[in-house]
N, CA, C and O atoms as CSV, one atom per row, in Angstrom:
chain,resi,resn,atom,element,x,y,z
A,1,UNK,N,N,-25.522,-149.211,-31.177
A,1,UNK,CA,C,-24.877,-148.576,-30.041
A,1,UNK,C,C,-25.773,-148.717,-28.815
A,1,UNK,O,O,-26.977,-148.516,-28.976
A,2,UNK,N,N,-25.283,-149.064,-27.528
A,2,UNK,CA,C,-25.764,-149.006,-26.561
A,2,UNK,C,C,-26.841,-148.276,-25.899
A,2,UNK,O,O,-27.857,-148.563,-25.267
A,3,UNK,N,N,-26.055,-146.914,-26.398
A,3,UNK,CA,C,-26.936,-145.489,-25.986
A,3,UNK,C,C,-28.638,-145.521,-26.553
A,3,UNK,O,O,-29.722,-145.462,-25.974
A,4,UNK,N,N,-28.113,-145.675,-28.308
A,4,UNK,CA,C,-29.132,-145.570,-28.836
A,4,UNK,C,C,-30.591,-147.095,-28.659
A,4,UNK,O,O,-31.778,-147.122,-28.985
A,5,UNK,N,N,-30.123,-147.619,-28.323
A,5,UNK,CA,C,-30.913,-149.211,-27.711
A,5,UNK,C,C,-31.622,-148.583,-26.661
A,5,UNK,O,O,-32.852,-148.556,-26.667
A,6,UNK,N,N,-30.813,-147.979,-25.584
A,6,UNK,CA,C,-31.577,-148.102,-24.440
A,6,UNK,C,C,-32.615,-146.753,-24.100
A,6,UNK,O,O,-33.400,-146.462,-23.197
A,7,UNK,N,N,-32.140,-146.128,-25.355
A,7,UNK,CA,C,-33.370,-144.842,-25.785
A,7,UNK,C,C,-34.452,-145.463,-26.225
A,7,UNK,O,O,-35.543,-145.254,-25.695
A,8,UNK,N,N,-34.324,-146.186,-27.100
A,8,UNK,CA,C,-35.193,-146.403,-27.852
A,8,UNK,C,C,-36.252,-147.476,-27.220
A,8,UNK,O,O,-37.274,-147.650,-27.884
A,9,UNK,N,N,-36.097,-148.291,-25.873
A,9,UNK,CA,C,-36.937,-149.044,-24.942
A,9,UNK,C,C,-37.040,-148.352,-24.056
A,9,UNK,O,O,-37.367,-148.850,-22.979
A,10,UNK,N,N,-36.752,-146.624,-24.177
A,10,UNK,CA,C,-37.647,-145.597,-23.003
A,10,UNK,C,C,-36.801,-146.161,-21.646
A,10,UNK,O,O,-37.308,-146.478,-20.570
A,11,UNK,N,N,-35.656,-146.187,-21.936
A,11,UNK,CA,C,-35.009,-146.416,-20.406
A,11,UNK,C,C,-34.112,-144.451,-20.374
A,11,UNK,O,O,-33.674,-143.767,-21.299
A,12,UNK,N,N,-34.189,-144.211,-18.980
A,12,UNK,CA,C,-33.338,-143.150,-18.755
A,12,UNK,C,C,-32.010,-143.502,-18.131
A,12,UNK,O,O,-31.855,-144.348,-17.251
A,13,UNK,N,N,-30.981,-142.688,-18.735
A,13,UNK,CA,C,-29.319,-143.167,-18.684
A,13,UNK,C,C,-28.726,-141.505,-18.527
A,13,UNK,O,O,-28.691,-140.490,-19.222
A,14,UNK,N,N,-28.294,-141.947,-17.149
A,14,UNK,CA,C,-27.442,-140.325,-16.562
A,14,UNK,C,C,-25.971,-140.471,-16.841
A,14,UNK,O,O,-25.474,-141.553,-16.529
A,15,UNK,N,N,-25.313,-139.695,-17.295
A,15,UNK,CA,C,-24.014,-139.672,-17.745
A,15,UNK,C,C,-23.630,-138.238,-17.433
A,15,UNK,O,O,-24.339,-137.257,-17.657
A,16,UNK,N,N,-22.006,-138.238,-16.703
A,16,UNK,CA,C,-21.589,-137.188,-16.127
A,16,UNK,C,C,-20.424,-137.409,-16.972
A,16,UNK,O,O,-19.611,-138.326,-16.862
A,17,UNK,N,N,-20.435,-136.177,-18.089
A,17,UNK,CA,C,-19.164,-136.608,-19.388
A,17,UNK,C,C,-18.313,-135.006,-19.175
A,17,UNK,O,O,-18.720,-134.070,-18.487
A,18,UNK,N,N,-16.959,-135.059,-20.046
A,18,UNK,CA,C,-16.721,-133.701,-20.431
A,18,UNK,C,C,-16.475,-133.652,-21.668
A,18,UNK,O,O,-15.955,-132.672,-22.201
A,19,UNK,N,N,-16.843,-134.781,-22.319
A,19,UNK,CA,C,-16.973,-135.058,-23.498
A,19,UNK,C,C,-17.943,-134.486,-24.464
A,19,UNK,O,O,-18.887,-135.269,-24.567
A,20,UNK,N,N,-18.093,-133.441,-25.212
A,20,UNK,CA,C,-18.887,-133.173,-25.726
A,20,UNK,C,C,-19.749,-133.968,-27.232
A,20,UNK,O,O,-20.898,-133.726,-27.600
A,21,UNK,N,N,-19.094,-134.611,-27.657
A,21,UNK,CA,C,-19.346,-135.838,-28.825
A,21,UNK,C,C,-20.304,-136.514,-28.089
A,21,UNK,O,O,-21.267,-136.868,-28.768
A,22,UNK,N,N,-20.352,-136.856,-26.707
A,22,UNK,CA,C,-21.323,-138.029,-26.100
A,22,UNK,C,C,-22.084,-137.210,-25.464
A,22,UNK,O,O,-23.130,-137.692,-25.029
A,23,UNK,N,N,-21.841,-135.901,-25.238
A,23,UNK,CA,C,-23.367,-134.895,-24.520
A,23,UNK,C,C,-24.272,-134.809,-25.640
A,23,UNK,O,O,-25.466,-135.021,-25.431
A,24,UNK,N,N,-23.843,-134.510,-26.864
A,24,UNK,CA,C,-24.320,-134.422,-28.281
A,24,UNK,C,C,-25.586,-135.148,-28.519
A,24,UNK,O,O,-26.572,-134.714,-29.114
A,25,UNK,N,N,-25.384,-136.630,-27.828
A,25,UNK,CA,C,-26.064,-137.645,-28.309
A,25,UNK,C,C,-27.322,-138.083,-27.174
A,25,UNK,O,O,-27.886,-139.173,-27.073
A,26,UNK,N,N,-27.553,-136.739,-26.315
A,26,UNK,CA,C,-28.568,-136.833,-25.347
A,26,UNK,C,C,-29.911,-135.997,-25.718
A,26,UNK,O,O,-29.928,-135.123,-26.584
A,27,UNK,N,N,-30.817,-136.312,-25.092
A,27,UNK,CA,C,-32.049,-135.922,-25.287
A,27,UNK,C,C,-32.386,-134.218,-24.465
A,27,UNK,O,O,-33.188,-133.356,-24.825
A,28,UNK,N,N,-31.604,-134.213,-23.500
A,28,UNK,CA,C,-31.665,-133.269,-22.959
A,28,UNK,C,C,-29.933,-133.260,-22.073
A,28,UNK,O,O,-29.343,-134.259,-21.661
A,29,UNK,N,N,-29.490,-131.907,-21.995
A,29,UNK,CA,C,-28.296,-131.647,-21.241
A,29,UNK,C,C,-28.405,-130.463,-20.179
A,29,UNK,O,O,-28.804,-129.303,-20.275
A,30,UNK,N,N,-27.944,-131.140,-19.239
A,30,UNK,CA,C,-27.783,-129.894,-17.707
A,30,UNK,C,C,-26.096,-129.759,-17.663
A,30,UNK,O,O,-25.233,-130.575,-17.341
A,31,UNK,N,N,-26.042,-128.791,-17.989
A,31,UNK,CA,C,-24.746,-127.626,-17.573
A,31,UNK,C,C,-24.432,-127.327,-16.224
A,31,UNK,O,O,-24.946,-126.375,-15.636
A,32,UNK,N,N,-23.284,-128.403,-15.505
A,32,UNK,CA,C,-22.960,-128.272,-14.010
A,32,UNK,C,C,-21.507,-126.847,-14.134
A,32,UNK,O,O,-20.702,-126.650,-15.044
A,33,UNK,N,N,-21.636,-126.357,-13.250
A,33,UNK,CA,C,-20.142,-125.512,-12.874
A,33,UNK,C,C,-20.335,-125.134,-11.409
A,33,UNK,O,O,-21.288,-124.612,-10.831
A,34,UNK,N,N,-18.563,-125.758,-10.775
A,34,UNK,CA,C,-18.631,-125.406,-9.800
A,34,UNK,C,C,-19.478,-126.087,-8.671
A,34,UNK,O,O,-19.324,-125.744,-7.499
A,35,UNK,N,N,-20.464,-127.156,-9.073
A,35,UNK,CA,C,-21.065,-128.219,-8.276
A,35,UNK,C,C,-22.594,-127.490,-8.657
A,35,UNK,O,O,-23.496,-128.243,-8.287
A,36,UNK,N,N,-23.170,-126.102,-9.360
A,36,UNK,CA,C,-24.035,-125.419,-9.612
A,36,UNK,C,C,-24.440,-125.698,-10.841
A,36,UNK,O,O,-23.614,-125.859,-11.740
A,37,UNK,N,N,-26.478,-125.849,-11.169
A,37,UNK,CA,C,-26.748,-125.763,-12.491
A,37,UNK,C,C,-26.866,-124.771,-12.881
A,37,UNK,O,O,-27.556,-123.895,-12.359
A,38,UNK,N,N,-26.008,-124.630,-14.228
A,38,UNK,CA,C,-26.102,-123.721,-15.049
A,38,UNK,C,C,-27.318,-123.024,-16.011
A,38,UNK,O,O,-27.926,-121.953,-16.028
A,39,UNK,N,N,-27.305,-124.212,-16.756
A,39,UNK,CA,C,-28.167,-124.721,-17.613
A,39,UNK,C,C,-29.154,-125.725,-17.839
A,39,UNK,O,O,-28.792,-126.645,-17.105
A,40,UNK,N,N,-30.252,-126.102,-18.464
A,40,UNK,CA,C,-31.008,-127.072,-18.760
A,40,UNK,C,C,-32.553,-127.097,-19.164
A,40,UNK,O,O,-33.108,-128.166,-19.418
């Protein structure tokens, strides 16, 4: 998988999902609402 390749050569990959199956598969997640961080 893509994702996991470009982890694994230490590249950083920003993804703005509402998908939770593909937030799942991150190293770290920031919680937007409302244009505000929530979380992280």
């Amino acid at each position: 998988e893509l994702l996991r390749s470009l982890r694994d050569a230490n590249r950083t990959v920003i993804i703005a999902t509402h998908d939770e199956a593909i937030a799942a598969k991150a190293d770290i997640i920031l919680e937007m609402r409302d244009g505000r961080l929530l979380a992280g």
